[in-house]
C-alpha positions in Angstrom: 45.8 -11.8 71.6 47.1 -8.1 71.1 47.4 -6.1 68.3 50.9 -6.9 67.9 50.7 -10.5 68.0 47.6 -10.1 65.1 50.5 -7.4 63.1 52.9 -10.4 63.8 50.7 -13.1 62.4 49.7 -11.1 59.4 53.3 -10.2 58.8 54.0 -13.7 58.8 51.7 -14.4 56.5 52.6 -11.9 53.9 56.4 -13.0 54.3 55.1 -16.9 53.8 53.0 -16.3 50.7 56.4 -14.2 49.8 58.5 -16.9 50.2 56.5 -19.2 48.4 56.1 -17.2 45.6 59.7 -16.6 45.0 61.0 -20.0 45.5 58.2 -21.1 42.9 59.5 -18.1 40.6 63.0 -18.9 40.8 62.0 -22.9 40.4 60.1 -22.4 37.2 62.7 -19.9 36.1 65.6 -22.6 36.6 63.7 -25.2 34.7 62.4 -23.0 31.8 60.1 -23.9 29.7 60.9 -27.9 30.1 58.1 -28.3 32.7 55.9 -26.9 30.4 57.2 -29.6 27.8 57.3 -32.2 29.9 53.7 -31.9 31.2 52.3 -31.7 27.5 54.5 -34.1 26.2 54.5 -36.8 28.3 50.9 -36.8 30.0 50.0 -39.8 27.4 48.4 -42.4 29.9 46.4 -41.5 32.7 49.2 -43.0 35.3 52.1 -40.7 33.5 49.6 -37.7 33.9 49.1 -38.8 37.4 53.1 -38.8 38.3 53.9 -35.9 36.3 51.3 -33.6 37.8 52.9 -35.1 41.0 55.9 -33.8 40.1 55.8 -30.5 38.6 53.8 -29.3 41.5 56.1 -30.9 44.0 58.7 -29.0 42.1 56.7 -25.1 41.7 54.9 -25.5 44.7 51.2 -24.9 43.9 48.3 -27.3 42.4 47.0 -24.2 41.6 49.6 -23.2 39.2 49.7 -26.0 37.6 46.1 -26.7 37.0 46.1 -23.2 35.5 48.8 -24.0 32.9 47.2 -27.2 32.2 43.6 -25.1 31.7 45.7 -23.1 29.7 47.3 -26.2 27.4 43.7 -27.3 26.9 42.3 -23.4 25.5 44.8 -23.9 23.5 44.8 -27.6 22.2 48.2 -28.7 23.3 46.5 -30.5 25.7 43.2 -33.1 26.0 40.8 -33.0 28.5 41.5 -36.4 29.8 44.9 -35.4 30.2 44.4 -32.4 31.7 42.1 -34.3 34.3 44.7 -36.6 34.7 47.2 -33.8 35.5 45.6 -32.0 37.9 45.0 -35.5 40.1 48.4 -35.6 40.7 48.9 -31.8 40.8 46.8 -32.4 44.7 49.1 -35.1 45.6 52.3 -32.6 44.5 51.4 -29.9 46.9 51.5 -31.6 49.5 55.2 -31.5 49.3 55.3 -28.2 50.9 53.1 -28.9 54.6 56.7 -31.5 54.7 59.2 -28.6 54.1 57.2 -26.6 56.6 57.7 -29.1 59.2 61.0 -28.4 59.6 60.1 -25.4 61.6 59.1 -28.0 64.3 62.5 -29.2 65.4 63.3 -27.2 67.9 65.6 -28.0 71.0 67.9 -30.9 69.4 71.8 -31.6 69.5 74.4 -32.3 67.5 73.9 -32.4 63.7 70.0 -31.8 64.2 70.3 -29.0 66.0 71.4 -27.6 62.2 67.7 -28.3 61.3 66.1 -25.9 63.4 64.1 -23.1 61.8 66.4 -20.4 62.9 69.3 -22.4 61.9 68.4 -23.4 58.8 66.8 -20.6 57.8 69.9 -18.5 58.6 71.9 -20.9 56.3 70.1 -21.6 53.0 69.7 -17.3 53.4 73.3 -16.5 53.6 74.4 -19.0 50.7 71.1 -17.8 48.6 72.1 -13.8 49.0 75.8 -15.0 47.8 75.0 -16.7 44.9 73.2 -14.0 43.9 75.0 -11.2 44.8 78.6 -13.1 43.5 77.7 -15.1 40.1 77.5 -13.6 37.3 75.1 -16.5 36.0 71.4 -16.4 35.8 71.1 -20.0 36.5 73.1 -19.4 39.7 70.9 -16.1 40.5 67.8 -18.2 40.4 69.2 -20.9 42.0 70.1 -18.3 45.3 66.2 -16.8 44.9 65.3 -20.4 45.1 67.3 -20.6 48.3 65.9 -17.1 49.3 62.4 -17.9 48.9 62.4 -21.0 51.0 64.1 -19.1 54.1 61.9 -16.3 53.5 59.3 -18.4 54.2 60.6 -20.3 56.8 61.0 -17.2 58.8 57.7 -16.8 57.9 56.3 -19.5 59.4 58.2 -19.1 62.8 56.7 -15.6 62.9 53.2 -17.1 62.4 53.8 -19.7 65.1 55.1 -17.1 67.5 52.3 -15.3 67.1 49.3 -17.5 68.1 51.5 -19.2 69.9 50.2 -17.1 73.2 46.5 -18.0 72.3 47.1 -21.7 74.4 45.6 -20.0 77.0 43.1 -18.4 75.6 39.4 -20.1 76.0 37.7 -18.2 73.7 40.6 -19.3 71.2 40.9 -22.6 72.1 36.4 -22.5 72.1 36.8 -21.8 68.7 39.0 -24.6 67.5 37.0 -27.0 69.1 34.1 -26.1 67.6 35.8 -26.7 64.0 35.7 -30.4 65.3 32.2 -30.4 63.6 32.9 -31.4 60.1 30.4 -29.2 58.8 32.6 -25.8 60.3 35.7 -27.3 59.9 35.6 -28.0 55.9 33.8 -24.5 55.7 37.0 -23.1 57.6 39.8 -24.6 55.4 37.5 -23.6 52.5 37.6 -19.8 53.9 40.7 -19.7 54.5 42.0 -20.9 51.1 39.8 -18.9 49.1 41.9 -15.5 51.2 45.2 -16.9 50.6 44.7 -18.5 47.1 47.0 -21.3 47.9 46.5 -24.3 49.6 50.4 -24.6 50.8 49.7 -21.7 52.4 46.3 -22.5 54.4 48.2 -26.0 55.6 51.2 -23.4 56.6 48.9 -21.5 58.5 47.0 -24.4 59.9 50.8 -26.0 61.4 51.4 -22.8 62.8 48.3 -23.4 64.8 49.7 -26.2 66.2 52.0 -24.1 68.1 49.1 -23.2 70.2 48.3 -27.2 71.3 44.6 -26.7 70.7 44.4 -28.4 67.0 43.5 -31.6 67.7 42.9 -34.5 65.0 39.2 -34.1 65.0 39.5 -30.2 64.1 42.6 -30.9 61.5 40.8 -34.0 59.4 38.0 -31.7 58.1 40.0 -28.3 57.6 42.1 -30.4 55.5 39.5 -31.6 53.1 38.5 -28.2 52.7 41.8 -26.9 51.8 42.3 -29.5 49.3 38.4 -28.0 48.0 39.5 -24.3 48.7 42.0 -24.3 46.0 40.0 -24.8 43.2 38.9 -21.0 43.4 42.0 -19.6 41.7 41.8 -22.7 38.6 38.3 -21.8 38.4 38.9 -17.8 38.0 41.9 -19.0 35.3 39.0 -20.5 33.1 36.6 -17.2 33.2 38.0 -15.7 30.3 39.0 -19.4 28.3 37.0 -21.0 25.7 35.1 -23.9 26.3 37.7 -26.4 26.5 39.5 -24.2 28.9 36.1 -23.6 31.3 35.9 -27.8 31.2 39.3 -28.1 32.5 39.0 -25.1 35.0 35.8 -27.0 36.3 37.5 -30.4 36.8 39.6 -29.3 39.7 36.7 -28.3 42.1 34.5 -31.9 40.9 37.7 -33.9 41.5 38.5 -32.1 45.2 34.7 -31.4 45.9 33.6 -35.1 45.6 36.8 -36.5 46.8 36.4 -34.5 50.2 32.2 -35.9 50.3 33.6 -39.5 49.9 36.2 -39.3 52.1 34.3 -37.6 54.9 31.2 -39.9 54.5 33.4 -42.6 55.0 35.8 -41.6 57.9 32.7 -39.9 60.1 30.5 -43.2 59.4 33.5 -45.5 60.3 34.3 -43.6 63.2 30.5 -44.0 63.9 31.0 -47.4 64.6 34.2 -47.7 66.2 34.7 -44.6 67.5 38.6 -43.8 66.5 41.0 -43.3 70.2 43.0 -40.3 67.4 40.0 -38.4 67.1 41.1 -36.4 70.6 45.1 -36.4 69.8 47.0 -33.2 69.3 48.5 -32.3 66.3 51.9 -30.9 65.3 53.2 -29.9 62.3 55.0 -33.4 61.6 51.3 -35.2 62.0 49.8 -32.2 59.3 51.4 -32.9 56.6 51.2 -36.3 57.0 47.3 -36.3 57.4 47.5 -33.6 54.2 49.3 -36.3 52.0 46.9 -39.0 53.3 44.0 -37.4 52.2 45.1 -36.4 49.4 46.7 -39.5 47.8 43.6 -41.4 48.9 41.6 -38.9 46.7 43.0 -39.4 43.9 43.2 -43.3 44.5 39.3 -42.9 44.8 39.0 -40.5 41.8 41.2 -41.7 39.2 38.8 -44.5 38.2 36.1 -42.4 37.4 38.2 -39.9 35.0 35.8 -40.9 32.4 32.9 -40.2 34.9 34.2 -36.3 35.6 34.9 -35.2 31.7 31.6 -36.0 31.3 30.0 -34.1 33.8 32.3 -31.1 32.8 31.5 -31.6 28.8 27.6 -31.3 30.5 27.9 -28.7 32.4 30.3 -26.6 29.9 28.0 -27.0 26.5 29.7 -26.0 23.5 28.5 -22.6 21.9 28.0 -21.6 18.3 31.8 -20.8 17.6 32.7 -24.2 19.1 30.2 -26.0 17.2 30.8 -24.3 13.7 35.1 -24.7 14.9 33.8 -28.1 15.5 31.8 -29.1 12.3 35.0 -27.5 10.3 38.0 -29.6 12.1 35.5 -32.7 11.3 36.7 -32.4 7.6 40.1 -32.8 8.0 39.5 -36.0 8.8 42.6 -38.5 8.8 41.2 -41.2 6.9 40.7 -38.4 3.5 44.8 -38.6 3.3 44.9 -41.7 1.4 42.6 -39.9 -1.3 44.6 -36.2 -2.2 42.2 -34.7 -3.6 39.6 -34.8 -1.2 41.7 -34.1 1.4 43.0 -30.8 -0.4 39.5 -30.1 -1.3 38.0 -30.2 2.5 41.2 -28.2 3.6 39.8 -25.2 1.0 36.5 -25.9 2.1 37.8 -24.9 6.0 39.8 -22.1 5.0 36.8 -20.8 3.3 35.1 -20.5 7.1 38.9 -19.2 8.1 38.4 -16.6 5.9 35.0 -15.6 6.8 36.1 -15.5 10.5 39.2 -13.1 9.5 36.5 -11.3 7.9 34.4 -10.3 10.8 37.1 -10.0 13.5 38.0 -7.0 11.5 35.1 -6.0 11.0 34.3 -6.0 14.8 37.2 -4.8 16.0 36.6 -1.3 13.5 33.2 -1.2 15.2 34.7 -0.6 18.5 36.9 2.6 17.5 33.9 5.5 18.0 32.2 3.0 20.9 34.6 0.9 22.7 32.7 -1.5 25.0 34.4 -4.8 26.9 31.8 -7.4 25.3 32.8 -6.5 21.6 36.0 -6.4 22.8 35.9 -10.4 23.7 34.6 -11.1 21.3 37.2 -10.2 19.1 39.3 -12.0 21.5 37.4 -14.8 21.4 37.5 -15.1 17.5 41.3 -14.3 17.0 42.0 -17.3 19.3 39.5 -19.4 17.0 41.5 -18.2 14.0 45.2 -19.4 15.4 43.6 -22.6 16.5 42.5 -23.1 12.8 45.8 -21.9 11.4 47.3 -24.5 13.7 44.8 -27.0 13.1 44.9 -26.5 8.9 48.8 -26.4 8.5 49.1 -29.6 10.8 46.4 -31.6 7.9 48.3 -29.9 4.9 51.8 -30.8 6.1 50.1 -34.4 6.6 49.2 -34.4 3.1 52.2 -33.1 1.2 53.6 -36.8 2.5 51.1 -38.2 0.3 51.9 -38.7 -3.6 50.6 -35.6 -5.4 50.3 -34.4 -8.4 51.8 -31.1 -9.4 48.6 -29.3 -9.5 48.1 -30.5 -5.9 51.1 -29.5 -4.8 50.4 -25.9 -5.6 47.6 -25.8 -4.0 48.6 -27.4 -1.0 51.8 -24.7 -0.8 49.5 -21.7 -1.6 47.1 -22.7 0.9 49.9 -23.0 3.6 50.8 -19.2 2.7 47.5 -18.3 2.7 46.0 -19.4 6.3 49.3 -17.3 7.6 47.8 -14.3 6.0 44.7 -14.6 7.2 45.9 -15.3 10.8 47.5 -12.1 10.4 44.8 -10.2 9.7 43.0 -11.4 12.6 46.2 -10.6 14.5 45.5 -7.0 13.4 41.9 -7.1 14.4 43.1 -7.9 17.8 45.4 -4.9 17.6 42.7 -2.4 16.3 40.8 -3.4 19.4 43.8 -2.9 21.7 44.1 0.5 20.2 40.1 1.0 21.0 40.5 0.1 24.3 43.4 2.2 24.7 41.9 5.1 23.0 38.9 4.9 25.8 40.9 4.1 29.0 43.1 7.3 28.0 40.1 9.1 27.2 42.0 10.0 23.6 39.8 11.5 21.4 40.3 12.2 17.8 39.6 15.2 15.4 36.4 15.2 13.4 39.3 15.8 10.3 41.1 12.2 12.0 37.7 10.5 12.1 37.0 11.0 8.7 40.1 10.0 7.3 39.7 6.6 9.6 36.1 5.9 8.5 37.1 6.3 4.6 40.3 4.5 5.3 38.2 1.5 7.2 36.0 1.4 4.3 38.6 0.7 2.3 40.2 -2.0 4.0 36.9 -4.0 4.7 36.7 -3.9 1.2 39.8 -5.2 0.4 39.4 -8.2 3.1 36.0 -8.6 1.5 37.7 -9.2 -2.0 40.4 -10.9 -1.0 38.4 -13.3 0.9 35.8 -13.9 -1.6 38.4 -14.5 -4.8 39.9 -17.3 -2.4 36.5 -19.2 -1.6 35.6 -18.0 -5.5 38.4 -18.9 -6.8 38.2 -15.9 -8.8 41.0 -14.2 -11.1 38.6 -11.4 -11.9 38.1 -10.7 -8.1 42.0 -11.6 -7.4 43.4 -8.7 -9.6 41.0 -5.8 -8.3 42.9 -6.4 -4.8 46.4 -4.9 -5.8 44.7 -1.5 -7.2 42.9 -1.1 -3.9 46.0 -2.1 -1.7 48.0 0.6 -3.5 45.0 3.3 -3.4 45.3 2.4 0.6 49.2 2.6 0.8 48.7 5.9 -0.5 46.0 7.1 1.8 48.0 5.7 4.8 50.6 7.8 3.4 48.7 11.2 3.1 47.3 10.9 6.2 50.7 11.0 7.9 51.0 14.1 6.3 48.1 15.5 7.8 48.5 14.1 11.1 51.8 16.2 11.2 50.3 19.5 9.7 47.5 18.8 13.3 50.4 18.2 15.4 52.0 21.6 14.1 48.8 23.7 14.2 48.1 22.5 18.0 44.9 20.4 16.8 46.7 17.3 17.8 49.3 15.8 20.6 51.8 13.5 21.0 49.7 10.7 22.8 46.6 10.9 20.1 49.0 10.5 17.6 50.8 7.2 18.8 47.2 5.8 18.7 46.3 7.1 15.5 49.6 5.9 14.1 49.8 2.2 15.1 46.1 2.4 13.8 47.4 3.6 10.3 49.8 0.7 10.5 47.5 -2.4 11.6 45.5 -1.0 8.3 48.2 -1.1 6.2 49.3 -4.4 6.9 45.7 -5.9 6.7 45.9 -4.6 2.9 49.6 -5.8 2.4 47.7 -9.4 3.4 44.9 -8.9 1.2 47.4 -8.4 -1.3 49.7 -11.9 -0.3 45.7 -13.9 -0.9 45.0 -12.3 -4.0 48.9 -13.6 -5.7 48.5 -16.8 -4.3 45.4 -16.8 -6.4 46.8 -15.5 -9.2 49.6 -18.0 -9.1 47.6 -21.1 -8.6 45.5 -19.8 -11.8 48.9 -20.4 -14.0 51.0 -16.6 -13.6 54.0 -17.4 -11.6 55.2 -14.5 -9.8 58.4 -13.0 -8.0 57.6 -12.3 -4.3 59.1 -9.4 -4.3 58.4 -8.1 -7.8 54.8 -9.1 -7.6 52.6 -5.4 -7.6 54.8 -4.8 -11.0 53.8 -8.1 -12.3 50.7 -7.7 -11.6 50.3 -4.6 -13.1 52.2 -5.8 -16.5 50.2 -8.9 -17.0 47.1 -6.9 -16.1 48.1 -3.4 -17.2 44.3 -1.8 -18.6 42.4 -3.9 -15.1 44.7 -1.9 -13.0 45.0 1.4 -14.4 41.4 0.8 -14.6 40.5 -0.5 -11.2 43.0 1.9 -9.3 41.4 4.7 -10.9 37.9 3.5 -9.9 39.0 3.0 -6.7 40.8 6.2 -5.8 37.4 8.2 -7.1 35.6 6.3 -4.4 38.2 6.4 -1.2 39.7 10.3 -1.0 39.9 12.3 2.1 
């Protein structure tokens, strides 16, 4: 093989995955967010799962991205595990789809209307109508529709690349040595696995692996076990999707590699051991493309038919293998309160929703806490962590409104009814808050990949200003689990005292900026810090009305601060005093 046949092969390649990749763009693009829907929505029964992960991947081309939007319903509770599982069993059966499209590039010297079928030709004609829909509409639907059309001749042209590339190797004995040799199972599943893991896609290994039939040396025996580690080699891009996902997400992410991994063992035990005994005349036959994806689709619907009974069996062994830390235990322990059966008694129900937005809080809390303590020391751990815990709060958000919307249904007394409708207000604000915790962090992370660094005058005027927030998310957070009016109105004294530092140290970030101490690019930092601060205390400020308001003083939204001073006017003259003695720059 010469160098230009390997450049031609690897060009082949690159305009394959191409392909792929844009018709599976310009599918998912035409169908919006419905597959997305669909798959969530309608994944109710293991059989629906299995059909509808059929589907969707027979539709975006890839198990692999569909597994990894599935891992990514489960992180985030759309999703249950045992539908997830079910999912990605018919996500292997879906991908198959493409080794059949491929095939096409096998017709070669026919007449009449099949001679239209040939790669060449029908490459040539899906590319001309997909370059004039999108160069003459004016539609985005239509555009999409012509890089759908673009993407699949781009990749057939692809493939006829690969397959005139090796297509020279038929002679070769050290080629043709080698493929043989993949006739022990052992080398061949350790091949397809190789390969898969390179090309992240197991379309794309099965492409590769047709091409090679071009060269008449795959036979069946080489074929059978590359296959059933293709079908294992794709788990390696699900399971990098679950690195950074909580546990829920890691389960999920590990389900694809037990469902393909053990599928492949059964299925191999039992072919080699049957062929054992009768010793199958196939074994020796060469492949083409045709026979490929027909063995692919085999193997993989027999997987799942040998799987899908033991879905029970494999969320198991994930929930073993993937134990739940402290943050899912303690996430855990609070969603057990809101427990359905409390709705026929209001009070309790309302009472255990407090009782987890208490924890909420806290949670809040810290994430701002930790995301202030990576401004002067940014590391990547911390910086997870934060992560971690602002995708705990919106999953408690989530959770909470779902059980208080469940419970304004019920009969409830008027009292109950405030409470209920000041708690919904309340678990927004402390979403946000986390929110801005998140953004903090960004701005750390930011600050150290830029190498930004502030002035010792900046730095100063941040650590008094961060001061004065953690305290107001401290007080805030304690009159709501309190419920304390004495704690309550102390917040609106401190949220003004902050406005006003914000506000002054504008002023002196433009007085660095005009004596050179200070550029443009330390300032957009310092600036969206300034504002994440601000709006933590505006939020601070929301907790402590709804307080207020539950304790019997109606206010105006947007009147509130005045209210609050007239109905408390020595407390806040008092308290805004006290607090502008102890935060000054």
């Amino acid at each position: 093989m010469s160098l230009s046949d390997v450049i031609a092969l690897l060009g082949g390649v690159a305009l394959f995955l191409f392909g792929m990749g844009l018709m599976g763009d310009g599918l998912k693009k035409v169908a919006g967010s419905k597959l997305e829907l669909i798959l969530y929505r309608l994944s109710s029964t293991p059989l629906k799962g299995i059909l509808l992960g059929t589907g969707v991947t027979a539709i975006i081309q890839s198990s692999s991205a569909t597994s990894v939007m599935v891992v990514g319903f489960v992180n985030s509770e759309m999703m249950k595990l045992t539908q997830a599982i079910a999912v990605i069993m018919g996500s292997l059966i879906g991908t198959s789809v493409t080794g059949w499209l491929i095939a096409l590039s096998s017709i070669e010297g026919a007449s009449g209307a099949l001679a239209l079928l040939n790669t060449e030709t029908l490459s040539a004609v899906i590319a001309i109508i997909g370059i004039l829909m999108r160069m003459t509409s004016k539609k985005r639907a239509v555009k999409q529709t012509g890089d759908i059309f673009l993407g699949f001749s781009v990749l057939m042209f692809g493939m006829k690349a690969m397959s005139g590339a090796v297509s020279g190797l038929k002679s070769e004995p050290a080629f043709i040595s080698v493929m043989t040799g993949f006739e022990n199972p052992v080398l061949g599943i350790i091949a397809g696995v190789a390969i898969t893991a390179i090309l992240q896609s197991a379309s794309a290994s099965v492409g590769v692996l047709q091409a090679l039939t071009s060269t008449g040396a795959i036979t069946f025996a080489a074929a059978f076990p590359m296959l059933l580690g293709i079908a294992f080699g794709a788990s390696f891009p699900v399971l990098m999707s679950g690195l950074n996902a909580g546990v829920d997400g890691k389960r999920t992410s590990l389900t694809y590699p037990i469902i393909t991994g053990l599928g492949a063992v059964i299925i191999g035990v039992i072919f080699y051991a049957v062929n054992g005994i009768l010793q199958f005349s196939f074994m020796g036959d060469v492949q083409n493309a045709f026979s490929i994806a027909l063995a692919n689709t085999e193997i993989r619907i027999i997987m799942v038919i040998l799987m899908a009974p033991f879905m029970k069996l494999v969320e198991r062994m994930v929930i073993r293998a993937v134990k739940d830390d402290e943050f899912q235990k303690a996430q855990n322990r609070d969603f057990e309160r809101l427990e359905e059966r409390f709705l026929n008694y209001p009070s309790l129900a309302v009472e255990q929703s407090r009782l987890v937005i208490n924890n909420m809080a806290q949670k809040a809390k810290a994430n701002f806490y930790d995301a202030v303590k990576l401004l002067p020391d940014f590391n990547e751990k911390g910086y997870e962590k934060v992560v971690r815990l602002e995708n705990q709060v919106d999953k408690y958000e989530d959770r909470i409104g779902k059980y208080l919307m469940k419970i304004t249904e019920r009969e409830l007394s008027e009292e109950q009814n405030d409470a209920v409708g000041e708690y919904l207000h309340c678990i927004t604000d402390f979403e946000r808050i986390s929110d801005h915790a998140l953004n903090i962090a960004e701005r750390a992370r930011e600050k150290r990949e830029k190498g930004i660094h502030f002035t010792d005058n900046a730095w100063n005027e941040l650590h008094v200003l961060s001061d004065a927030v953690g305290e107001i998310i401290a007080t805030a957070a304690k009159a709501f689990t309190d419920n304390s009016l004495e704690l309550a109105v102390r917040v609106e004294p401190l949220e003004e005292v902050i406005d006003n530092l914000c506000d002054e140290m504008k002023i002196h970030h433009i007085e660095r900026l005009q004596n050179g101490e200070c550029d443009v690019q330390r300032g957009y930092v310092f600036n969206d810090l300034l504002t994440d601060f601000e709006r933590v205390s505006d939020h601070c400020s929301n907790v402590a009305v709804a307080i207020i308001e539950l304790r019997g003083e109606k206010l105006l939204s947007h009147e509130y601060t005045d209210n609050i001073k007239n109905l408390h006017k020595n407390n806040f003259d008092e308290f805004y005093e006290e607090y502008r003695e102890k935060y000054h720059i």
